[in-house]
C-alpha positions as CSV (number, residue, x, y, z in Angstrom):
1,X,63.0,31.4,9.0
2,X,65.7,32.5,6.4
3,X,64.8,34.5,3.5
4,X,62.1,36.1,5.7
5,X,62.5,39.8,4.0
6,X,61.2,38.5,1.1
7,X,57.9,38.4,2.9
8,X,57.8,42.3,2.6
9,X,56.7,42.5,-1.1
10,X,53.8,39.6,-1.8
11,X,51.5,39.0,-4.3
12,X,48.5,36.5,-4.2
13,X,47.1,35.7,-7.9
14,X,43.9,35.0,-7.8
15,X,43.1,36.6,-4.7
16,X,39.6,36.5,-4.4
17,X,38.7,32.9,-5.6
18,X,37.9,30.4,-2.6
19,X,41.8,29.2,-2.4
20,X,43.1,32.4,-3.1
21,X,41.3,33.9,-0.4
22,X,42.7,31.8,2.3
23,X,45.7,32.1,1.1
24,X,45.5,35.9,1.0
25,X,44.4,35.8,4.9
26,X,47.4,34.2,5.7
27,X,49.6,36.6,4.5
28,X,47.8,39.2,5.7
29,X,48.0,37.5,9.5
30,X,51.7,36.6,8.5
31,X,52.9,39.8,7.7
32,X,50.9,41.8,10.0
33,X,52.8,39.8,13.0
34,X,56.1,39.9,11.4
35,X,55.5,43.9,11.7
36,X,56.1,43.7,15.2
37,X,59.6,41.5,15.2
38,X,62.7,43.5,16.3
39,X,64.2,43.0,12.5
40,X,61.1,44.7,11.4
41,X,59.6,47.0,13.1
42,X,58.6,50.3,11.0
43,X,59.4,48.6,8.0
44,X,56.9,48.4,4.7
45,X,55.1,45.5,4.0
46,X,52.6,45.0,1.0
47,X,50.6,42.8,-0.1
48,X,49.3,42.8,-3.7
49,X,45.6,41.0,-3.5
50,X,45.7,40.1,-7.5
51,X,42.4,38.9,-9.2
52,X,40.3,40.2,-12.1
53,X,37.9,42.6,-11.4
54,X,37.3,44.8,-8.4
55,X,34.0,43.9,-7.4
56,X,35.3,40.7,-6.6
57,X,38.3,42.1,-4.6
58,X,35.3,44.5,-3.0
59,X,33.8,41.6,-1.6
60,X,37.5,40.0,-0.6
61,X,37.9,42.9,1.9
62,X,34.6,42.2,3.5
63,X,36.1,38.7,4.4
64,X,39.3,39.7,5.6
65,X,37.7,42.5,8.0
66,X,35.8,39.7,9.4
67,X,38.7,36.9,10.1
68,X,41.3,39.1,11.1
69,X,39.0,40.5,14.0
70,X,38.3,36.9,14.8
71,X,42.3,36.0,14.8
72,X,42.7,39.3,17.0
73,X,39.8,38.6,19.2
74,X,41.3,35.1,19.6
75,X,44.8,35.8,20.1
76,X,44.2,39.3,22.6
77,X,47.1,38.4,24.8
78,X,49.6,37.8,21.9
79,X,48.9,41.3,20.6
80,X,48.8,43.0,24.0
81,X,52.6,41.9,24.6
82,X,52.8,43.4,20.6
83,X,51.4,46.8,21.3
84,X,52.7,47.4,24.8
85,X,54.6,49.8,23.8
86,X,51.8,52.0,22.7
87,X,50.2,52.9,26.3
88,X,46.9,54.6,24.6
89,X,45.6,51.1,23.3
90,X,43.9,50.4,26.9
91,X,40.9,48.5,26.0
92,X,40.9,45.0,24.2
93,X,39.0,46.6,21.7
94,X,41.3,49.0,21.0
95,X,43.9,46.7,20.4
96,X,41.8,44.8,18.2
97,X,40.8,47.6,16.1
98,X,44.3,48.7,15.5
99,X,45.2,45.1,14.5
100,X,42.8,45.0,12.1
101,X,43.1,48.2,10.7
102,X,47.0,48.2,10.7
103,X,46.8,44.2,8.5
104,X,44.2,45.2,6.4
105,X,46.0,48.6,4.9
106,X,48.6,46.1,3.9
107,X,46.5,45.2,1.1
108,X,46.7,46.6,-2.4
109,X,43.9,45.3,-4.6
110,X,44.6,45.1,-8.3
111,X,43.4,43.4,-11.7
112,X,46.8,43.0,-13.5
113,X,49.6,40.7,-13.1
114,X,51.6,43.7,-13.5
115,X,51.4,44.6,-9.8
116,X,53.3,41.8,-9.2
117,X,56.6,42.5,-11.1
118,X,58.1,44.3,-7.9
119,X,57.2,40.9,-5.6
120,X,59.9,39.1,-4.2
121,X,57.8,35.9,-3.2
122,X,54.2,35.1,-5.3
123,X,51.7,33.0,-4.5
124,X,49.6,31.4,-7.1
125,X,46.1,30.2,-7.0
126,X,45.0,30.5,-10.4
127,X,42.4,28.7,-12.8
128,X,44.0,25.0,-13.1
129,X,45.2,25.2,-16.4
130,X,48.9,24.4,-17.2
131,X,49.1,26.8,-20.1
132,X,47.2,30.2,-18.3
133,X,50.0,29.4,-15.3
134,X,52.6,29.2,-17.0
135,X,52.2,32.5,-19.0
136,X,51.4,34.4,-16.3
137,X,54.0,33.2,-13.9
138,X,57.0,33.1,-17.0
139,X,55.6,36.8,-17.2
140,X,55.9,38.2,-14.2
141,X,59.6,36.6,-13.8
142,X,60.4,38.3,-17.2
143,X,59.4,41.7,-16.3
144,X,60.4,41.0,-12.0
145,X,63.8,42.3,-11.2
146,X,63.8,41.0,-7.7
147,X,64.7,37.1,-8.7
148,X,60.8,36.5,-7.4
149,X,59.9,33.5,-5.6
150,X,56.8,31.2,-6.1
151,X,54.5,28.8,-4.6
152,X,51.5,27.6,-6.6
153,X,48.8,26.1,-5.8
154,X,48.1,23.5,-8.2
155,X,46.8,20.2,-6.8
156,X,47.5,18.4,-9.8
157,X,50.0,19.7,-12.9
158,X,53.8,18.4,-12.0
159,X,55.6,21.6,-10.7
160,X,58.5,20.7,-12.9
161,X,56.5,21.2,-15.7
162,X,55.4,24.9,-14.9
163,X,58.9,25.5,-13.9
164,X,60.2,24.7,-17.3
165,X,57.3,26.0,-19.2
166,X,57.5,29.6,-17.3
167,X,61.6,29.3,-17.3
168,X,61.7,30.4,-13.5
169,X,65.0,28.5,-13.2
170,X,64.0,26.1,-10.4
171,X,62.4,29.1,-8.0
172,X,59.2,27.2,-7.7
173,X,57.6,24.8,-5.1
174,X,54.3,23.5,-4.8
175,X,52.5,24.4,-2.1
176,X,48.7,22.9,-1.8
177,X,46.4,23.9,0.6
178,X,43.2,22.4,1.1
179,X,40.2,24.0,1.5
180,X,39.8,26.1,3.1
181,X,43.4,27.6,3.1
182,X,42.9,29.5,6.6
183,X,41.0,26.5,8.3
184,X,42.6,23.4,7.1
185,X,45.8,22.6,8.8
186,X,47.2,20.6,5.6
187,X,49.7,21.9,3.4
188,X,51.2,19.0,0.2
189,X,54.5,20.5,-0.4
190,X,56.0,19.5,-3.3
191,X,59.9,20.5,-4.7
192,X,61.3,20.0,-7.9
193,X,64.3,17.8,-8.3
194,X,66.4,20.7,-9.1
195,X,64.6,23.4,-7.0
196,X,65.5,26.1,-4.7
197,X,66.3,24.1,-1.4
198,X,65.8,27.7,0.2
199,X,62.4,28.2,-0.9
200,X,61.6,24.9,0.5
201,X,63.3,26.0,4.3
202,X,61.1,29.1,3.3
203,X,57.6,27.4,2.9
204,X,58.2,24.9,5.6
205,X,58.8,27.9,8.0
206,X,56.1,29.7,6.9
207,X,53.6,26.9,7.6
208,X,55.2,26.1,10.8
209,X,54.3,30.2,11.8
210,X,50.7,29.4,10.9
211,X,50.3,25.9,12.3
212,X,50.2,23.7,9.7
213,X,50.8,20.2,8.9
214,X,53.5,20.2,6.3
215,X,53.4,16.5,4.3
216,X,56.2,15.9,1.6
217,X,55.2,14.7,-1.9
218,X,57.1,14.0,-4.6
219,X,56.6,15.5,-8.0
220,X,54.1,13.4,-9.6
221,X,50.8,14.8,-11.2
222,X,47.7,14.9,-8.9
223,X,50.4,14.4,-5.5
224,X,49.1,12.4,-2.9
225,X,45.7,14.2,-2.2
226,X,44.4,13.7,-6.1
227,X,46.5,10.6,-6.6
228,X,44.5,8.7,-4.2
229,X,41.2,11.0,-4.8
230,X,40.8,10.4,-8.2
231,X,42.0,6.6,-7.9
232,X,39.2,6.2,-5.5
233,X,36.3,8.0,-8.3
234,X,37.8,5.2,-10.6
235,X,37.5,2.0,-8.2
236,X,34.1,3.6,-6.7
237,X,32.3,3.8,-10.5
238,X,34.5,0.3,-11.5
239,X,32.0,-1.1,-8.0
240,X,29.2,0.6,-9.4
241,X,29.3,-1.3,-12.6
242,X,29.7,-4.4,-10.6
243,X,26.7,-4.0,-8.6
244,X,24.3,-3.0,-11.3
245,X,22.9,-6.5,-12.2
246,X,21.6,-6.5,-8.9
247,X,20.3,-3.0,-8.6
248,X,18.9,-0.2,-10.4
249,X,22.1,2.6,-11.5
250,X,20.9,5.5,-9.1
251,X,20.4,2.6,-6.5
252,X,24.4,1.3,-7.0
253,X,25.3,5.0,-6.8
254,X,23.3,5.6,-3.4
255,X,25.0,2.1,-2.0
256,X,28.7,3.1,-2.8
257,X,28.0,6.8,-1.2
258,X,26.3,4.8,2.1
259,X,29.6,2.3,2.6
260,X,31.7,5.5,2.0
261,X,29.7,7.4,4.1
262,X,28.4,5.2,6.8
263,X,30.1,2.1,6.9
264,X,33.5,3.7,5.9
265,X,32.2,6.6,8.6
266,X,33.7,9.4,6.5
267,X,32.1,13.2,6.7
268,X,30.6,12.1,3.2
269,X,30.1,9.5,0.3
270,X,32.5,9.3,-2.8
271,X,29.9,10.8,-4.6
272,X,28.7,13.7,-2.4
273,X,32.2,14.3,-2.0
274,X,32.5,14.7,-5.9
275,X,29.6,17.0,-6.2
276,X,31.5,19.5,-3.8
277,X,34.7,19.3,-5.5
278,X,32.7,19.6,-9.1
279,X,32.1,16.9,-11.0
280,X,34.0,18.7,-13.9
281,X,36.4,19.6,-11.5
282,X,37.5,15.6,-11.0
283,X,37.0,15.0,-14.9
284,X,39.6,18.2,-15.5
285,X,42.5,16.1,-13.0
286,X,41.5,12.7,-14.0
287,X,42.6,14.1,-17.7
288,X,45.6,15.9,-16.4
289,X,46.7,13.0,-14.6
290,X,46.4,10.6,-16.9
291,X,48.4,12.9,-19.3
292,X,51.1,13.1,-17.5
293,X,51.5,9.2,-15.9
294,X,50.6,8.4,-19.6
295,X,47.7,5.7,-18.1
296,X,44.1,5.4,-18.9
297,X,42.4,7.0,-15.9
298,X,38.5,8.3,-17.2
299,X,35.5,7.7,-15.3
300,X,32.5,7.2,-17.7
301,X,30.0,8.0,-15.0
302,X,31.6,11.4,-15.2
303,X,31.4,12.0,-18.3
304,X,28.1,10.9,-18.7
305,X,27.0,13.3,-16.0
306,X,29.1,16.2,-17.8
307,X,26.9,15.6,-21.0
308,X,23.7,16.3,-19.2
309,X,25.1,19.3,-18.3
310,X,25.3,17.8,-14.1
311,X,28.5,19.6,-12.5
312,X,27.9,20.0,-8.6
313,X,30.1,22.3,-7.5
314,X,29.9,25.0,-4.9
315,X,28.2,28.7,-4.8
316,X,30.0,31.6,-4.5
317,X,29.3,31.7,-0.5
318,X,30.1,28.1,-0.3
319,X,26.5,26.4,-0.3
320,X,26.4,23.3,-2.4
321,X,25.0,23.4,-5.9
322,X,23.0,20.8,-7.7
323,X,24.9,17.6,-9.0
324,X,25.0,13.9,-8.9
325,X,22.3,15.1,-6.1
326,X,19.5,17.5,-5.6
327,X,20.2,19.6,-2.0
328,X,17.8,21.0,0.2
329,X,20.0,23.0,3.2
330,X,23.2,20.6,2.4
331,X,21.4,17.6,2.3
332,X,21.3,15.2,-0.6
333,X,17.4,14.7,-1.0
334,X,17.4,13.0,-4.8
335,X,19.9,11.6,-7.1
336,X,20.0,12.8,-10.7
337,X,19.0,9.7,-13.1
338,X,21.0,9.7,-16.3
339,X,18.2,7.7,-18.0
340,X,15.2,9.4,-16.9
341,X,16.7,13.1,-17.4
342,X,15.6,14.0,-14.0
343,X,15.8,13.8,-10.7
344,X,14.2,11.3,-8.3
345,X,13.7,10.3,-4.6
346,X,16.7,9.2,-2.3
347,X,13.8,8.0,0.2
348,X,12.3,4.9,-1.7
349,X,16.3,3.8,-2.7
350,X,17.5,4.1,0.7
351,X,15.2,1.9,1.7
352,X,16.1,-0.2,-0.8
353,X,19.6,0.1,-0.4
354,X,19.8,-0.6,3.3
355,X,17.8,-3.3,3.1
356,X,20.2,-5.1,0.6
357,X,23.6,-4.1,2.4
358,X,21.7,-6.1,5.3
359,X,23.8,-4.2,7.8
360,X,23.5,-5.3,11.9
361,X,26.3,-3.6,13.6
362,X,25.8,-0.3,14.7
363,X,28.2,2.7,15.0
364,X,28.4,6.2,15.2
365,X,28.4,9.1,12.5
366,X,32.0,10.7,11.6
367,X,29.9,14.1,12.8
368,X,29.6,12.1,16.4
369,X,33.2,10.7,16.3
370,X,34.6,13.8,15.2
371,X,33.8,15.3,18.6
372,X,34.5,12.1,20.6
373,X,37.3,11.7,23.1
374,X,37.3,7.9,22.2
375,X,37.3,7.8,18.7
376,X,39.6,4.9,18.6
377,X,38.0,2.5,20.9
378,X,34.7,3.6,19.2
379,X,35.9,2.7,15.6
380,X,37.7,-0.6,16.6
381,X,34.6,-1.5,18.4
382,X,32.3,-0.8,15.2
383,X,34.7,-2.4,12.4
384,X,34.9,-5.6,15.0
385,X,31.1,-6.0,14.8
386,X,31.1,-5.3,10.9
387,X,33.7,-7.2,9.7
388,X,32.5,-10.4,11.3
389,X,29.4,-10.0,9.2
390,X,28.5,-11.9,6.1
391,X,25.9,-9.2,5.1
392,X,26.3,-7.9,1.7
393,X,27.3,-4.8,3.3
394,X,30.0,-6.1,5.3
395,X,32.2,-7.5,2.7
396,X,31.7,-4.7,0.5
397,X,33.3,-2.7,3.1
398,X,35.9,-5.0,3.4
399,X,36.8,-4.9,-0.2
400,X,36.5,-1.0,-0.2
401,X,38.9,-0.8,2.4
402,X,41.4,-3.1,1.0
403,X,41.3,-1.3,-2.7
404,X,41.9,2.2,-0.5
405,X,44.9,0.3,1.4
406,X,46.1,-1.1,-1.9
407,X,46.2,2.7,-3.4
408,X,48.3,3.7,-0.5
409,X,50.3,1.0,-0.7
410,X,50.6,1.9,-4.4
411,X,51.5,5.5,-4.3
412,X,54.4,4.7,-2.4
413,X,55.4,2.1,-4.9
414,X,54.6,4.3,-7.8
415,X,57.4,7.3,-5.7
416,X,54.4,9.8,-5.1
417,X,54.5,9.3,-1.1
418,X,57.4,8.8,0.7
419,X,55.4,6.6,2.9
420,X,52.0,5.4,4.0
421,X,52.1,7.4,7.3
422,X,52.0,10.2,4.7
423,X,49.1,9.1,2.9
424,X,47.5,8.4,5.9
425,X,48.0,12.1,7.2
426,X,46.6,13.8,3.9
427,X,43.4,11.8,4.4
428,X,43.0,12.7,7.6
429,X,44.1,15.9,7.7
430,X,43.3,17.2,3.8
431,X,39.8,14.9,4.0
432,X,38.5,14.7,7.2
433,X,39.0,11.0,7.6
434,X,39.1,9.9,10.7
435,X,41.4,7.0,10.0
436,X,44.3,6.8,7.3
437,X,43.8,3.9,4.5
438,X,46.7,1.8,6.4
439,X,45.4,0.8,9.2
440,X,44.6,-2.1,11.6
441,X,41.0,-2.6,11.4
442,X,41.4,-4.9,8.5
């Protein structure tokens, strides 16, 4: 990997939120093998973990104690062929212990961007606001005198933008994980037309060290992830709409989320899926998107959620708040109803549901495919059984599918993907699906 010294001197802003995190362990795993390369041996490495208080950083160290000594425990014969030449590591758990201890004192906690004016490569993971990332990035490059590098994490502002907002002279990619950063094999790497070709060489070897899936996008707000995710949250309320002369508004919210969930057999509904990103979360991209494309793209079932105060979202140790539905151990047991004020039953509606999608075939759950050697033949067996239906269910999953094939289709058109196999990968890979939008069950 060229460029690779400029992995001695990181920082990671925003450290200790959910992305930031991940992205910290990386490092932290990165740099703590690159100690023990010929070209590096016995030279310093640190790692600024940026956020904004320490209490929060506090708790950050807790986390990485705990995955490094997984990674170590998990990789004991890589790291015995490392430390061979130190003969008084006999045990495993020796060699574990010094692993951890060795990546984790490459750490430096702080609360001010100012630690990272001596970084030669930055990671940002920053609140999603175009004017707080610039500042702090066009700050740090001010005040750096090492011609820093860096790769932010924005999943929807158009990199170019930041870049000529912070005046970093084209040393900026986008690189967005998906999370979480250290599990997810998905990175959207996205250069600027004008950008530093060897920061791209750079990120591409860096996810290839960690084992990630690199997928090229171009530089179009929301990429392909959010360009087909919040094109989705428009054509799943526009079907909502459609369906409610024949049902009830929290019963045409509960069918979309089934076909997404069941008949589409993703790990969850559009809507679910919405209350774990945060419903204000979607409504924030949705507005940045449509800024920058210069298209209408709002959603008034968000916003009618967002002014009774209903936001979803996550907790800070990852359990699922409140949103469009009421959970009980991660499960969805009501549905919020706009009109009432409150929440009701999911019971009584999914009966009432499933008995008008009028469903026969019978598949599996993604959970159960997930783990299955024959996905494939398991899939092509269900949609074969669904699609010959004329149940109300069946062609609403036919038209679902085709509106999700046409957005694909479209983001290619539109010079966001390079090609459908890439679109197909970030869904997979970035959302769990266990099919890409372009496929052959149609």
């Amino acid at each position: 990997m060229i460029n690779l010294e400029r992995f001695q001197h990181i920082s990671v802003l925003g450290a200790a939120g959910k992305m930031g995190s991940g992205i910290l362990l990386l490092n932290v795993l990165h740099s703590a093998k690159m100690k023990h390369l010929p070209d590096f041996v016995g030279k310093t490495f640190v790692i600024n973990a940026i956020d904004q208080s320490y209490d929060q950083l506090d708790q950050l160290n807790d986390y990485l104690k705990v995955q490094v000594q997984k990674w170590a425990e998990s990789n004991i014969i890589w790291l015995r062929k490392a430390f061979n030449n130190r003969p008084h590591l006999i045990d495993n758990k020796d060699v574990v212990e010094t692993f951890v201890f060795e990546a984790l004192a490459l750490v430096k906690p702080a609360i001010t961007k100012e630690a990272a004016y001596e970084s030669t490569l930055v990671f940002e993971a920053i609140v999603e606001d175009e004017g707080v990332k610039a500042e702090v990035l066009g700050d740090i490059n001010a005040n750096n005198p090492h011609d820093p590098w860096f790769l932010t994490n924005t999943s929807s502002i158009p990199i170019h933008v930041l870049d000529e907002k912070a005046k970093l002279g084209g040393n900026i990619i986008g690189c967005h994980f998906y999370n979480p950063p250290a599990v997810q094999k998905l990175i959207e790497v996205i250069e600027t037309k004008n950008g530093n070709s060897d920061l791209l060489h750079l990120v591409n070897g860096f996810g290839k060290e960690m084992k990630k899936i690199m997928v090229p996008s171009n530089d179009v707000a929301g990429f392909i992830g959010n360009g087909f995710f919040m094109r989705e949250i428009l054509y799943a309320g526009q079907l909502v709409n459609r369906l409610m002369p024949e049902l009830y508004l929290t019963d045409a919210i509960t069918a979309v989320d089934i076909i997404t969930r069941d008949l589409l057999v993703r790990p969850m509904g559009i809507f679910q899926l919405i209350d774990y990103v945060g419903i204000d979360v979607c409504h924030f991209i949705l507005e940045v998107m449509a800024y920058y494309l210069d298209k209408e793209m709002e959603s008034p079932l968000l916003n009618d959620w967002l002014l009774k105060g209903i936001k979803g979202g996550q907790n800070a140790d990852g359990s699922q708040k409140d949103g469009i539905f009421k959970y009980v151990n991660g499960r969805a047991v009501s549905i919020f109803d706009t009109t009432l004020g409150t929440y009701i039953d999911l019971v009584p509606i999914h009966e009432k549901v499933y008995e008008y999608l009028d469903v026969h075939a019978r598949g599996y759950t993604w959970k159960q495919l997930s783990r299955s050697k024959y996905t494939g033949q398991h899939l092509e067996e269900f949609f074969t059984q669904l699609l010959a239906e004329t149940s109300p269910g069946s062609l609403l999953t036919q038209e679902y599918m085709q509106a999700m094939k046409q957005i694909a289709i479209q983001l290619v058109e539109d010079g966001v993907a390079h090609s459908t196999d890439d679109v197909n990968t970030v869904m997979q890979r970035g959302f769990y699906h266990l099919y890409g939008p372009v496929n052959s069950y149609l």
